[in-house]
N, C-alpha and C positions, 0 to 999 in steps of 0.2 A: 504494500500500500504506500501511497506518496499521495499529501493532502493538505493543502495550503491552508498554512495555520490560520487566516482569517476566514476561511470556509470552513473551517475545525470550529472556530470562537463560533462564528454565527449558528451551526449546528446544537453546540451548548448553550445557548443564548445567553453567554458570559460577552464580558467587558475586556479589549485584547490589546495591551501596550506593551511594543516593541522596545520599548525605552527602557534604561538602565534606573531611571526616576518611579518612585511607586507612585500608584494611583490613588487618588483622597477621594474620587466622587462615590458619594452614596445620597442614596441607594441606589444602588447597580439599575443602568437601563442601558439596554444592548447598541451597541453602537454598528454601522453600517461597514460591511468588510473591506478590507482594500482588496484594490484590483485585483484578481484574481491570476495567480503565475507572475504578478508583480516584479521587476528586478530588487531583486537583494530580499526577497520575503521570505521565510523558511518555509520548508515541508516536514511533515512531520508522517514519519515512518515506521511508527513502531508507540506502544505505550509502555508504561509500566509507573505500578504502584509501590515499590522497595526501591530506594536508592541506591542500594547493593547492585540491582538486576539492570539499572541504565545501559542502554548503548544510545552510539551516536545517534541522531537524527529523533530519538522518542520525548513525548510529552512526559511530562513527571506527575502524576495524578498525585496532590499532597492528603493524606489521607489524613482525618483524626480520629485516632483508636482513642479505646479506655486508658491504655498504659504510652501510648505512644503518639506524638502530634508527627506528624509528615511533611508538614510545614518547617519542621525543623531542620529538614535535612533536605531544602531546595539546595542550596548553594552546595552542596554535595553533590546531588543531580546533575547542577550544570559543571562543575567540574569531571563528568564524567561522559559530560555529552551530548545532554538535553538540550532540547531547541528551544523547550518554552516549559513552563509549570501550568498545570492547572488548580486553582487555590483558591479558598474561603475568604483571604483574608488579604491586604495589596502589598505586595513583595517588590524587593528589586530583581530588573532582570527580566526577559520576558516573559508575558504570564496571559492566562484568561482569567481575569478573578470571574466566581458566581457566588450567587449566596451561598445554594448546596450542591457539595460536588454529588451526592448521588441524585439528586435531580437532575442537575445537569447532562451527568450521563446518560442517563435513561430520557431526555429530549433530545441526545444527540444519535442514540440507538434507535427510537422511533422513526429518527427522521431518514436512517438509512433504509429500517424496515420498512417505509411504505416507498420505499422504491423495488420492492421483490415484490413478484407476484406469486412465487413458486410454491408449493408447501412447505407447510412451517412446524415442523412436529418439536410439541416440547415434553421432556420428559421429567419424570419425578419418583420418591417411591421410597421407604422406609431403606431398601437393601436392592442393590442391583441396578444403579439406575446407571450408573458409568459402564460397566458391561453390556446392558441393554442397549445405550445409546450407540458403541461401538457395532453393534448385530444391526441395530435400524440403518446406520448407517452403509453397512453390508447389503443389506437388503433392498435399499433405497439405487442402488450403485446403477442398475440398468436404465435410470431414469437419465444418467449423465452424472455430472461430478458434485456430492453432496459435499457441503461445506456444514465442520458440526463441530461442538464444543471443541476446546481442545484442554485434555489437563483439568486439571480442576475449576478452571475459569466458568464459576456458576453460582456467582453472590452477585451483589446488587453493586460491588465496583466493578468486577471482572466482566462478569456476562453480555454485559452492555457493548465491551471491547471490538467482539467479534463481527458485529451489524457494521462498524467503521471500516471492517476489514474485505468488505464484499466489494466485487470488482463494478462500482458504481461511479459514477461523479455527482456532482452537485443536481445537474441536470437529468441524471439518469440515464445516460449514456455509460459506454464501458468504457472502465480504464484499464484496458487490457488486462495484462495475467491480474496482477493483485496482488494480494499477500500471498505468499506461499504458493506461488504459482497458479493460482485458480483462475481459470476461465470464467464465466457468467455459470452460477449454479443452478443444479436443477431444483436442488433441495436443501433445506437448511434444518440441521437438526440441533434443537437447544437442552442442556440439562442445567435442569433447575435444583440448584440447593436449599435446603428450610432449614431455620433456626428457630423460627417463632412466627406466632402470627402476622399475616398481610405480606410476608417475602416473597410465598409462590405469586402470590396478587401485582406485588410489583416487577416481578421479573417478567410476567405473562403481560405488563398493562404496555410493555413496548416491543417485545418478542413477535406476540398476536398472534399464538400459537391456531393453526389450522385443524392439528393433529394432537391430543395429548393420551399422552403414555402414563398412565401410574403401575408401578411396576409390583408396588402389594403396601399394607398400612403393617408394618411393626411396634419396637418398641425404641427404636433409636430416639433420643431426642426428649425422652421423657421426664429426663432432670431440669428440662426447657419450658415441655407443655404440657406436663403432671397427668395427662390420661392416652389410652389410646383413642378416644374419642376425640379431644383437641388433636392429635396428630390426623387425623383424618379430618377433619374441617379442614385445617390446613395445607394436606394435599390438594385437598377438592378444591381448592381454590382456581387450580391449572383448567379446571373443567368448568366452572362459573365465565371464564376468562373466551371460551371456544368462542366463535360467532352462533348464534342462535336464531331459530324461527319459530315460525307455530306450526305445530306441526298436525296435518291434519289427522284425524280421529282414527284412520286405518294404520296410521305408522308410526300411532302412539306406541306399540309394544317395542320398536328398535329403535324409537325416541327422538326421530328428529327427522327434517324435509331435507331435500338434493339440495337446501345451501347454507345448511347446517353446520358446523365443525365435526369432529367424528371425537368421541370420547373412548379409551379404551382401559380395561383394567380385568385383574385377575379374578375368573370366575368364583373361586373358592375362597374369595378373600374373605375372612369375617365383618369387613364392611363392606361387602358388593353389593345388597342393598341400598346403604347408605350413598355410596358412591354414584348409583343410578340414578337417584333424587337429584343429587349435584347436576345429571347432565340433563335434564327436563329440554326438550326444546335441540337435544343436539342427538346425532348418529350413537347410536352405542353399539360396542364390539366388545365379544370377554375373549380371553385366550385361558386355557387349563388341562387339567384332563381330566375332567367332567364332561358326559355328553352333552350341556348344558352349554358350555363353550363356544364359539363359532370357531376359533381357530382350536384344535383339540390334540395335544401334546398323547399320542395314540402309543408310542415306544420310546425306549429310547437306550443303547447300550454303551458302553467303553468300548473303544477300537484298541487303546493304549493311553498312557498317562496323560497324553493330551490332544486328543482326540476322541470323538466322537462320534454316534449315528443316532437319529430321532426322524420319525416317519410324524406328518402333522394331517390329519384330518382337516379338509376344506370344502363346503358345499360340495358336500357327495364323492370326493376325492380324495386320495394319501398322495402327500410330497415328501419327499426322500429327502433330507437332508444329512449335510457332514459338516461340524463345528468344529474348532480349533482348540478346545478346552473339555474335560469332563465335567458333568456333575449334572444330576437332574433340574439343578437349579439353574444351572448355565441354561438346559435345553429350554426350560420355562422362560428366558429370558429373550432364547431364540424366536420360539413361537409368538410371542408376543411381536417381535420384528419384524417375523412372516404378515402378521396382520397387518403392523404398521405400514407394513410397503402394500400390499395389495390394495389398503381403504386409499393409497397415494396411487394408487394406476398402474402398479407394479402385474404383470401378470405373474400368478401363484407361482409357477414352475422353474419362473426366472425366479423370484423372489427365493423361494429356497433351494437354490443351485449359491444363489449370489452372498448366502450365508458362510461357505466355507473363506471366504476372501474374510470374514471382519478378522481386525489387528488388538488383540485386548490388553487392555491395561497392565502396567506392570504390579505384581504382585497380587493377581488373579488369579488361583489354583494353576501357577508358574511352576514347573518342574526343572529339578537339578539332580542329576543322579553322581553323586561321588561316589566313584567303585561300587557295593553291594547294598551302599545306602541310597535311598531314591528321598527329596526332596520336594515335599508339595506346599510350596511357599503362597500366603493366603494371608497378606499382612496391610491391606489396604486398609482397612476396618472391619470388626468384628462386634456383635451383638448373640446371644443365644443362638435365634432362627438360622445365623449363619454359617458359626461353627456345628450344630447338628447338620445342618448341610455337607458342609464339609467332611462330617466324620461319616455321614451316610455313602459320600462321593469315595471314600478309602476303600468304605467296606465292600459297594459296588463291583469298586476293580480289581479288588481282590478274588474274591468269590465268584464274581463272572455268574449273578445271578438272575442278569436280566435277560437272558433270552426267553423264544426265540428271535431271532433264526438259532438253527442248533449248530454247537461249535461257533460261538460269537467271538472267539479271538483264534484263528487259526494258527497266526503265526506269528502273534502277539505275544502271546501268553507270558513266556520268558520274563519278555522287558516289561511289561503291565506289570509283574510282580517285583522287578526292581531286583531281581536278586541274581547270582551265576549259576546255582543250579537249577538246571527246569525240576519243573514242579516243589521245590522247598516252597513254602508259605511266611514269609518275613514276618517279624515281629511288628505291631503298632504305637509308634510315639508319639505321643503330643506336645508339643513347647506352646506353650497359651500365654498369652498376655491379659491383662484385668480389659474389663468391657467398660467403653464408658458410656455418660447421657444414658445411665436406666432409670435413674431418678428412686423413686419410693422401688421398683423392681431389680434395684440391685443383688441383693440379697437373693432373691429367688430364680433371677436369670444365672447367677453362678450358680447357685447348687441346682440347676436344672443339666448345667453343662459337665455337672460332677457325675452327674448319675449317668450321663451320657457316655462320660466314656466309659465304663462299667457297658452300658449296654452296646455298645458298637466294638467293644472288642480291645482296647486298648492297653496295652501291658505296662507301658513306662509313659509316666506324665511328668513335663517338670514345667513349672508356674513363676510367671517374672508380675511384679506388679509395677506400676510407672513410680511411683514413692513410695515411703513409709505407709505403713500401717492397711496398702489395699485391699480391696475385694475377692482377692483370690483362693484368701483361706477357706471362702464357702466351698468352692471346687473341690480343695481337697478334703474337707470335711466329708460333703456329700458323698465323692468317690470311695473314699476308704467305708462309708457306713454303707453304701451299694457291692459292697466286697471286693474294692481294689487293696491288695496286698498296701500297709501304711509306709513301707518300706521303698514300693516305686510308684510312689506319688511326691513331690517335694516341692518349697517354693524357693529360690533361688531371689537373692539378697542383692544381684547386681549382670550384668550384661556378661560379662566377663567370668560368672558362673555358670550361664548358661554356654557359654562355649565351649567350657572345658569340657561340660554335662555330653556335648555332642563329641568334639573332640575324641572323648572316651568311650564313646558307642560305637559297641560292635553290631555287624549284618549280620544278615539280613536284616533290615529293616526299612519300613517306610515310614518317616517322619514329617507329623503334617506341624506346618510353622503355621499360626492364627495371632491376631492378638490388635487392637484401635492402632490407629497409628499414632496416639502421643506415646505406647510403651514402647517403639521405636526396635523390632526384635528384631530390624534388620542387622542392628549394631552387634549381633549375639550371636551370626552365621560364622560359623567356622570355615569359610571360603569366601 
């Protein structure tokens, strides 16, 4: 991207001085932009909110946290390379002051999205929503080149970034490639993150999602918004946000008329009711494997640690799919994509062929096999629902219990089990980190995950918590009262006991790494 910093200001309907003198008018009223390609005017190439992350040519977004003003660290910025700052407050140097910089942003993200016309799928969803988003975007691919979150940029400063970076001008013409190479896109997929009430609300109020994805209501976030009830208000907020119509009396039951947004979410969610209410007036689609489903997750088995195959039920049809990941939860995240792309013009067939192409995040049921230890690294973030996922996805590909077809790993088998003799059956380890955001379900989501491994099988458990005094001792309370040996269950005092814990393991074995990512268990890999 390259975009002429007073076509930047008027975007943000900030106030934009080039001059090394601050600015005293207030109250802020937008001033008219210079010439556009101006000699001597900047362009601005790039953003960023951390003055650490500055490269040449990007704006400096000065952010104000709880513990941190950003403002403080402009003249760091332009020492580093920044063209210009965008700021609350009138600085030296060049700057767009606005009252608020997340307003700002999100008037300047608006104003790129109504220059697309294409679909605009946003997504959301207690667990899964960055994987999902990666599969929609798989699945989305036959349409031409989808341009979709990148990283974690999916809060009310970040999210906004990406609308700047489509290959548009002021006019809505193309400005050739773009950022990142990007041609004119077909499709634009958004993931939306929640902290608390009104976020999904604001990220959808400039987004203008066409398509929304919720990908299930858990328990994340409940130290935030104290019920599973408020977490699903505020999903549903992505659905409030769809365009809507009235829909006449016969298509009340799928909820919505041909110019409706499409609402989409999981069939067996404990709030799928709730969630239908939310899209009154809009298309509803579920995905699950419930007959009940439209898109209907009908199989699904391991090929090998990272890989594998799920057949999807479609109006009167099976589609044959291959994913790049295991885990019946991955495949539910896949299905769900399948859907996404076909309510966007996707034909079914292409749509699940076009799922083996997604690229998934790092540290997403990621395998590393050292010698006869295999490695299924799961350290994105972590809540209850996700590690029994996880320990469900071990037990899967051990056992080889999902067929048929019969003989589901021909010539797999071997390496599926991670180990050098065929048929040996490796031991099961777990390295857990404390879960955070359960709020008053603290207590119960650990010793849920304690009795868990007792019941999936697990032989050697070792426990890190992020500080003193964590939540982890529930785990091994539970386990050891579910009949794990008290002996290989332990909690480990620092990063650097968990290594040696591994270091010292012998194979067979396959070792599933889980844990939020403020306990940071990447620091605790012995490779």
């Amino acid at each position: 991207m390259s975009i002429p910093l007073s076509v930047l200001a008027e975007r943000l309907g900030g106030v934009l001085s080039l001059h090394q003198s601050a600015i005293s008018d207030w109250p802020l009223t937008p001033q008219p932009p210079l010439p556009q390609g101006g000699e001597g005017e900047p362009e601005v190439t790039g953003f960023a909110t951390d003055s650490r992350d500055v490269k040449p040519g990007d704006l400096f977004i000065a952010i104000r946290g709880a513990n941190v003003d950003g403002h403080e660290f402009v003249k760091t910025a332009f020492e580093r390379g920044a063209v210009a700052a965008l700021v609350e407050r009138p600085d030296e140097g060049p700057h767009i002051l606005v009252e608020n910089v997340v307003d700002a942003l999100a008037r300047m993200a608006l104003s790129f999205r109504e220059e697309f016309d294409g679909p605009v799928i946003g997504i959301t969803g207690s667990a899964g929503k960055s994987s999902a988003k990666e599969f929609v975007a798989a699945a989305l691919s036959p349409l031409g080149r989808v341009m979709k979150t990148e990283g974690n940029r999916n809060t009310e400063y970040t999210a906004p970034l990406m609308w700047a970076e489509l290959p548009l001008s002021a006019s809505g013409s193309s400005r050739g490639e773009g950022a990142g190479g990007w041609g004119d896109p077909a499709a634009v997929v958004v993931e939306m993150g929640m902290r608390g009430p009104g976020q999904i609300a604001h990220l959808a109020s400039f987004s203008k999602p066409t398509i929304a994805l919720i990908t299930n209501i858990g328990v994340a976030h409940l130290s935030e918004l104290g019920s599973r009830d408020n977490i699903a208000k505020a999903k549903a907020e992505i659905f409030e946000a769809l365009p809507a119509c009235s829909p006449p009396p016969s298509s009340l039951e799928k909820g919505g008329g041909s110019e409706s947004g499409v609402a989409i979410f999981w069939a067996e969610d404990d709030f799928a009711d709730f969630l239908r209410s939310k899209a009154i007036g809009r298309m509803v689609r579920t995905f699950g494997e419930s007959d009940a489903a439209d898109a209907q997750l009908v199989f699904y088995r391991a090929l090998d640690w990272d890989r594998s195959e799920l057949h999807i039920a479609y109006d009167g049809n099976r589609y044959v799919a291959e994913i790049p990941v295991v885990g019946r939860h991955q495949a539910l995240n896949a299905t769900a994509a399948f859907l996404v792309a076909v309510c966007a013009g996707v034909a079914p067939a292409d749509a699940a062929r076009a799922l083996a192409s997604a690229t998934l995040p790092a540290n997403r049921m990621a395998i590393r096999r050292e010698g006869d230890i295999t490695y299924v690294l799961d350290m994105y973030n972590s809540a209850p629902p996700a590690v029994l996922a996880a320990l469900r996805t071990i037990g899967e590909g051990l056992d080889s219990k999902t067929s048929p077809p019969p003989n589901p790993l021909p010539s797999k088998t071997t390496a599926l089990r991670g180990v050098g003799e065929p048929g040996a059956r490796p031991r099961i380890v777990a390295v857990l980190g404390e879960m955070r955001e359960l709020g008053e379900f603290t207590e119960a989501g650990h010793r849920e995950v304690g009795r868990a491994l007792v019941e999936y099988g697990v032989q050697q458990a070792i426990l890190l918590n992020a500080g003193a005094n964590g939540p982890v001792h529930f785990i091994q309370e539970a386990a050891i009262e579910a009949g794990m040996p008290a002996s290989n269950i332990r909690i480990a005092s620092s990063h650097e006991e968990v290594r040696q814990f591994l270091q010292a393991l012998e194979g067979p074995a396959v070792v599933l790494v889980k844990g939020s990512r403020g306990v940071e268990l990447e620091r605790a890999m012995p490779f």
